[in-house]
C-alpha positions in Angstrom: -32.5 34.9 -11.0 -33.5 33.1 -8.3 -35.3 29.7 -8.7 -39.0 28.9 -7.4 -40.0 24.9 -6.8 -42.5 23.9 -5.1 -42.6 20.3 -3.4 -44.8 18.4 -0.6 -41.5 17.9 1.7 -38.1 19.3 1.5 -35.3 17.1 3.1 -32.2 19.7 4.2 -29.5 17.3 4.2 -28.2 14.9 1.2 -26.2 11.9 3.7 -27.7 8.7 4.7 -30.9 9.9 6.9 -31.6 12.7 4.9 -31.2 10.5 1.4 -33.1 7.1 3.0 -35.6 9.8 4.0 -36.2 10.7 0.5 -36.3 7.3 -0.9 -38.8 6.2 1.4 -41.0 9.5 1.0 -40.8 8.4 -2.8 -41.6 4.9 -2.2 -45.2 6.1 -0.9 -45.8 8.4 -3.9 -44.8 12.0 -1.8 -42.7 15.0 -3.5 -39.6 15.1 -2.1 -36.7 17.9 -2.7 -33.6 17.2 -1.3 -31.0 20.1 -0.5 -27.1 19.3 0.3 -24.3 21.7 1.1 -21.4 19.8 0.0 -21.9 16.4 -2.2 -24.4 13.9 -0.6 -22.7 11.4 1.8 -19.5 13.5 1.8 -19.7 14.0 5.0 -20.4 12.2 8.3 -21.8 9.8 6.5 -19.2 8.9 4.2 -16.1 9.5 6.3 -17.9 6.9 9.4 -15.8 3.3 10.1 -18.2 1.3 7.8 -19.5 -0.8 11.3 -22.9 -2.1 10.7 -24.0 -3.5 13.7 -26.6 -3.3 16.3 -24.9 -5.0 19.4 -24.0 -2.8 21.9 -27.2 -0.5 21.6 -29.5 0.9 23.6 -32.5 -0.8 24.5 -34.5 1.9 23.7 -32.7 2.0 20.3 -32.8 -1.7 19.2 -35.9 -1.7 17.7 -35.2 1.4 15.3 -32.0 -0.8 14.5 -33.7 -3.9 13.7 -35.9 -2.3 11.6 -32.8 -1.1 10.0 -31.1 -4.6 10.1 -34.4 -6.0 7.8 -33.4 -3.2 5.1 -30.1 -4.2 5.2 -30.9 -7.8 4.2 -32.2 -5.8 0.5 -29.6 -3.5 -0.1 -29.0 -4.2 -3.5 -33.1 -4.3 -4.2 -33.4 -0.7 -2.4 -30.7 1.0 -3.4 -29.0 -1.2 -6.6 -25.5 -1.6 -5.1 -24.3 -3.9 -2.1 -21.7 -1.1 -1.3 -19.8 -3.8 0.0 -21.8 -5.0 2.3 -21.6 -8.3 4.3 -22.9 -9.9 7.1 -19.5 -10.8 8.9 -20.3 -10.9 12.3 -19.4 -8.0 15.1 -17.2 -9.5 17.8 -17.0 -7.0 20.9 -13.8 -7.7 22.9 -13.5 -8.4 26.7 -9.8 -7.2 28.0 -10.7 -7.8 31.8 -13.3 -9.8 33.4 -15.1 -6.9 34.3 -15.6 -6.4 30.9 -16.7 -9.7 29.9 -19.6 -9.1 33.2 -20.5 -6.5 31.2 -20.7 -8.0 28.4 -23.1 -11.2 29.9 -25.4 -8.6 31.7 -25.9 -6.9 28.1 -26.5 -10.1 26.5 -29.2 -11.4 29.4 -31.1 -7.5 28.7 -31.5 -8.1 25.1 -31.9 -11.7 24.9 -35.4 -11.2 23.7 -34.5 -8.8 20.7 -33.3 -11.0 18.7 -29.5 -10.0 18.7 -28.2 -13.7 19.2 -25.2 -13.0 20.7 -22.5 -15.7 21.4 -20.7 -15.2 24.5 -17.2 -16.4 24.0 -14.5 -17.2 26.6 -11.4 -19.9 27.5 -11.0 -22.6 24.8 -14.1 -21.3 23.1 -12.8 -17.9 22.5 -9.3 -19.0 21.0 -10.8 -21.9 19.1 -13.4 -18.4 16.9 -10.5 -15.9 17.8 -7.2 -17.6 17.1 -5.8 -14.2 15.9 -6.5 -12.6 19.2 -3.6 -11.2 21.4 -3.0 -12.4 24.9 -5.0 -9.4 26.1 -8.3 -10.7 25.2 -10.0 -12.5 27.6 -13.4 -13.0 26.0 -16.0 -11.5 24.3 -20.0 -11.1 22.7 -20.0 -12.3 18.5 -23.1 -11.2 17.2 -23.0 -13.4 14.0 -25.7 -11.2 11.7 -23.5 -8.0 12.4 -21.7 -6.6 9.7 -19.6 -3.8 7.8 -19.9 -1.9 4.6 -17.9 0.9 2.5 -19.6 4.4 3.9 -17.9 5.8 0.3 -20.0 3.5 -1.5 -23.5 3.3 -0.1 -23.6 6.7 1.2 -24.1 8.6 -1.7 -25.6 5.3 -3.3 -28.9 6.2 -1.2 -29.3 9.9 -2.9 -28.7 8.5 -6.1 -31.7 5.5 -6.0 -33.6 8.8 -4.3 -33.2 10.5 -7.4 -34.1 7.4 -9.4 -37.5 6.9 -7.5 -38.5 10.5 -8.4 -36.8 12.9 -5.8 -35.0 15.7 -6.5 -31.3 16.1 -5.4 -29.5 19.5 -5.5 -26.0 19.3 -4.4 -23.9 22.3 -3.4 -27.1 24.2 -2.2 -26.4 25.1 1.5 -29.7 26.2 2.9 -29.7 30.0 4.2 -32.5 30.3 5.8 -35.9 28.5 6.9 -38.9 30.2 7.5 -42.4 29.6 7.8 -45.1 32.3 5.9 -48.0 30.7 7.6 -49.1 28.6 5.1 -46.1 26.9 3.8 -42.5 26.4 4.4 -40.0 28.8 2.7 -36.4 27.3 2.4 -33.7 29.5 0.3 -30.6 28.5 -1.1 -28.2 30.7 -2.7 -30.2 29.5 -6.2 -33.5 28.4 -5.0 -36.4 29.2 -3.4 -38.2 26.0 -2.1 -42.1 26.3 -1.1 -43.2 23.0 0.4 -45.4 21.9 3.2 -43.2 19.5 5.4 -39.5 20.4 5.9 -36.9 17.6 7.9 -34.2 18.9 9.3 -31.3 15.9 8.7 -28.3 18.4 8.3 -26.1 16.2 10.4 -23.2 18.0 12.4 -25.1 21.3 11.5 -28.9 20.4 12.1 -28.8 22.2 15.5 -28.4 25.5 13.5 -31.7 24.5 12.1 -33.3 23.6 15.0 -32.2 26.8 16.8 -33.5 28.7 14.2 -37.1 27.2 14.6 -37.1 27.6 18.6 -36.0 24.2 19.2 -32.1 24.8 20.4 -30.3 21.6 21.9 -27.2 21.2 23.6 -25.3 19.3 20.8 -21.5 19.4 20.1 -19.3 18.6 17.4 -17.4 15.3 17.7 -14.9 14.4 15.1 -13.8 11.0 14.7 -10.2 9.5 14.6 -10.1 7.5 11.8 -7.2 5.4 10.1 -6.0 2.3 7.5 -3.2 0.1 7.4 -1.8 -1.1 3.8 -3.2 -4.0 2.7 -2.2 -7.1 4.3 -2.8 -11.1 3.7 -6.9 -11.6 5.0 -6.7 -12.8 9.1 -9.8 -10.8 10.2 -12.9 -11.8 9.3 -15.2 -10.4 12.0 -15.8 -6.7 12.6 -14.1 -5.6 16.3 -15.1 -3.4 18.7 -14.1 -3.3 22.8 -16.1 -3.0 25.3 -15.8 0.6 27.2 -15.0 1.9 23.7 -11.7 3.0 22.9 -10.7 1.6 19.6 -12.4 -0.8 16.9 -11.2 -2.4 13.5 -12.0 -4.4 10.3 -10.2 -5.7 7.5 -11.7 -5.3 3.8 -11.3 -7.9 1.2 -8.7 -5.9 -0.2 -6.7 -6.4 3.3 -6.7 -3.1 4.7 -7.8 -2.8 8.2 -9.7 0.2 8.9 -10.0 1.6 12.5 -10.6 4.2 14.7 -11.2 5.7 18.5 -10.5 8.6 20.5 -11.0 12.1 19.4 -10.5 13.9 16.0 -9.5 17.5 15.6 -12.7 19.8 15.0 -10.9 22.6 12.7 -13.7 24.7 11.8 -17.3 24.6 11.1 -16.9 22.5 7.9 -13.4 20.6 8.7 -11.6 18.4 10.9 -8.4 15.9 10.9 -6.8 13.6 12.9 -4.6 14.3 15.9 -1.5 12.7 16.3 -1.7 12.1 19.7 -4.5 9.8 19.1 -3.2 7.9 16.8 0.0 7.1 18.7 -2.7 5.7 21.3 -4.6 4.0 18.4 -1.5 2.0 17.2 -0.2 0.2 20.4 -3.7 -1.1 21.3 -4.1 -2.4 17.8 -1.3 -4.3 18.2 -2.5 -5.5 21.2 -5.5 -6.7 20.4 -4.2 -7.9 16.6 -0.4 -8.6 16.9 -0.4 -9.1 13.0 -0.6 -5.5 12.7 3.1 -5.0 14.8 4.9 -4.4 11.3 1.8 -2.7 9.2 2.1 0.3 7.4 -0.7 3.1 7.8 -1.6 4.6 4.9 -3.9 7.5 5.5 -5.8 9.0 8.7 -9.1 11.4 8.5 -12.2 12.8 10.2 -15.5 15.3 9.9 -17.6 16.6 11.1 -20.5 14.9 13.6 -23.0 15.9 15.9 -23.2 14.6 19.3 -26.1 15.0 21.8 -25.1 14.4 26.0 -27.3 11.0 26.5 -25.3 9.5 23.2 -29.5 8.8 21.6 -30.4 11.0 18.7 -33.1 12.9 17.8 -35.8 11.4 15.9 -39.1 13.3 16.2 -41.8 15.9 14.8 -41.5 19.6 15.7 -42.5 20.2 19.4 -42.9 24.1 18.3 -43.8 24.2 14.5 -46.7 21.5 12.8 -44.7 19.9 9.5 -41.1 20.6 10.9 -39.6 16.9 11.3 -36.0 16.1 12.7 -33.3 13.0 12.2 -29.8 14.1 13.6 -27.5 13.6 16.5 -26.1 9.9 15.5 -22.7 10.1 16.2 -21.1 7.1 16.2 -24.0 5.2 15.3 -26.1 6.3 12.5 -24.3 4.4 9.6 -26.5 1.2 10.2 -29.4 3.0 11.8 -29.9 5.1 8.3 -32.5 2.8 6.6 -34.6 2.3 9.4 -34.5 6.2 10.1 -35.4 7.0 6.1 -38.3 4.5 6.8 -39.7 5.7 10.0 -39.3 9.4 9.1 -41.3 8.6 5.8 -44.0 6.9 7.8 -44.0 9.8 10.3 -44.7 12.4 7.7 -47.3 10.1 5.6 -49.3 8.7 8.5 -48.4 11.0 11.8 -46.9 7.6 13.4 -44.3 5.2 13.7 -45.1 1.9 14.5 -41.5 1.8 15.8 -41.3 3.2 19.2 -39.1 6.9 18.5 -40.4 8.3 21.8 -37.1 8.1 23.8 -36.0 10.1 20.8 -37.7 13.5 20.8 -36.6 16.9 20.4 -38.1 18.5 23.5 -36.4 15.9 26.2 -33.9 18.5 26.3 -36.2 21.2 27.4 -39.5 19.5 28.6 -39.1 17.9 32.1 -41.9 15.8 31.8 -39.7 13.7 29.0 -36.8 12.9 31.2 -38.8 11.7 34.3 
């Protein structure tokens, strides 16, 4: 026997923007139904590098990301677990001084957004940096930058959803979504879901969705490479990334140093691993950059599953075809501290038709109306 709910909204989608979605929506009094394939924050969300930072944005997404950064400052009130979570600083690297040119012209374009980055170089940098290897050259510390356990908060966000009110079905992947002309119809192998508002935060798999309402985009899947030492005595108390990408790093309290960079191993549609031959290119940079690492073990690689759009901003917008519809994917590499905010502007999109934080760079139709990319 199949099951028949109704609801105001159905969330499709149980990780961080689909949950924070949820809790939001609840927040302001709305019905909320939330539908997961696997176990919420199992996937891109959970298996991410923990970074939670907002240097290193784009302009157009630093507001979004502050909005997020103000959330993170209540974790424990929104959600009831710091996951964590601390404000450790984010230290992007310079290995050439055409990096660290880079770096200053970044910091002069955001010096109004409240970022206060720290440009560090000579005696400076090795006075902050003392660990650094003799490849470092400089670098941009944003000191209100941090990290967190993906694990952790992930699925911590579904469950203070289902505390506020929503309700969370786990291992319900959503067959099909249709519209009857009054209401939205979503169908799970178990349910039947009547509602009124539908958002599409499916992650690596919300451009099925999309498709399937007439709003295809040319998104691909791109799997992380992700790895962790044993634990080692504490040395690194800043997150890392490098500027031009490549490979980043932090060290928990427990000493492990996660990292990652370069491409994972899409397997199929639900699964993906490690490659080998980007870890052997992991491993000699990190030493590089953090000779304390020269004798570390590693413990454990992974990956997933996560969907990537080709100007590296996501999409955050109503329906361009179908009044109700409402999408949040496309974050790779940079959803993790963005999921908040997103919860918070999606829930103010659907309850007031707005968001008094500028989304527009982020719409759905950019990809097929020229009158967006001009």
């Amino acid at each position: 026997m199949v099951k028949q709910l109704a609801t105001e909204v159905v969330v499709i989608g149980g990780g961080i923007m689909g949950a924070s979605t949820a809790l939001f929506l609840r927040k302001r009094g709305i019905q909320v139904v939330v539908v997961e394939r696997d176990l919420c924050g199992s996937r891109s969300s959970g298996v991410n590098f923990g970074g939670v930072r907002r240097q290193g944005r784009s302009l157009a997404m630093l507001p979004l990301s502050q909005r997020s950064h103000q959330h993170w400052g209540r974790l424990t009130e929104l959600i009831g677990t710091e996951a964590e979570y601390e404000r450790s600083g984010h230290f992007k690297i310079a290995r050439s001084q055409a990096d660290m040119e880079s770096l200053v012209r970044y910091a002069e374009k955001t010096r109004d957004c409240g970022l206060d980055l720290q440009l560090l170089d000579g005696a400076e940098l090795h006075k902050r940096f003392p660990v650094g290897g003799a490849k470092v050259v400089g670098g941009s510390f944003c000191p209100d930058d941090g990290q967190a356990n993906p694990r952790l908060l992930s699925p911590a966000f579904a469950t203070a959803a289902a505390r506020a009110g929503a309700q969370v079905f786990e291992h319900s992947p959503v067959l099909d979504v249709a519209h009857n002309g009054q209401r939205f119809v979503v169908r799970t192998p178990e349910m039947e879901i009547r509602a009124n508002v539908v958002v599409n935060a499916a992650g690596a798999w919300a451009g099925q969705f999309a498709e399937q309402c007439g709003e295809p985009v040319p998104m691909r899947i791109r799997p992380p490479a992700m790895g962790v030492t044993e634990p080692l005595p504490f040395f690194l108390h800043w997150s890392l990334g490098v500027e031009g990408g490549s490979i980043y790093c932090r060290q928990v309290r427990r000493g492990n140093v996660v990292f990652g960079g370069g491409p994972g191993l899409v397997l199929d549609d639900t699964r993906a691993r490690n490659r080998h031959t980007t870890v052997w290119a992991q491993l000699p940079q990190l030493v590089e950059l953090l000779p304390q690492l020269k004798n570390a073990q590693l413990i454990r690689t992974w990956s997933g599953n996560e969907g990537a759009l080709p100007d590296h901003e996501p999409i955050i917008s109503a329906s361009s075809r179908q009044a109700g519809l409402y999408h949040a994917f496309g974050f790779a590499g940079g959803g993790f501290q963005l999921g908040p905010g997103v919860g918070d502007v999606m829930a103010e999109l659907i309850a007031q038709g707005r968001s008094s934080t500028p989304i527009d760079a982020f719409r759905i139709d950019r990809f097929t109306d020229p009158a967006c990319s001009t």
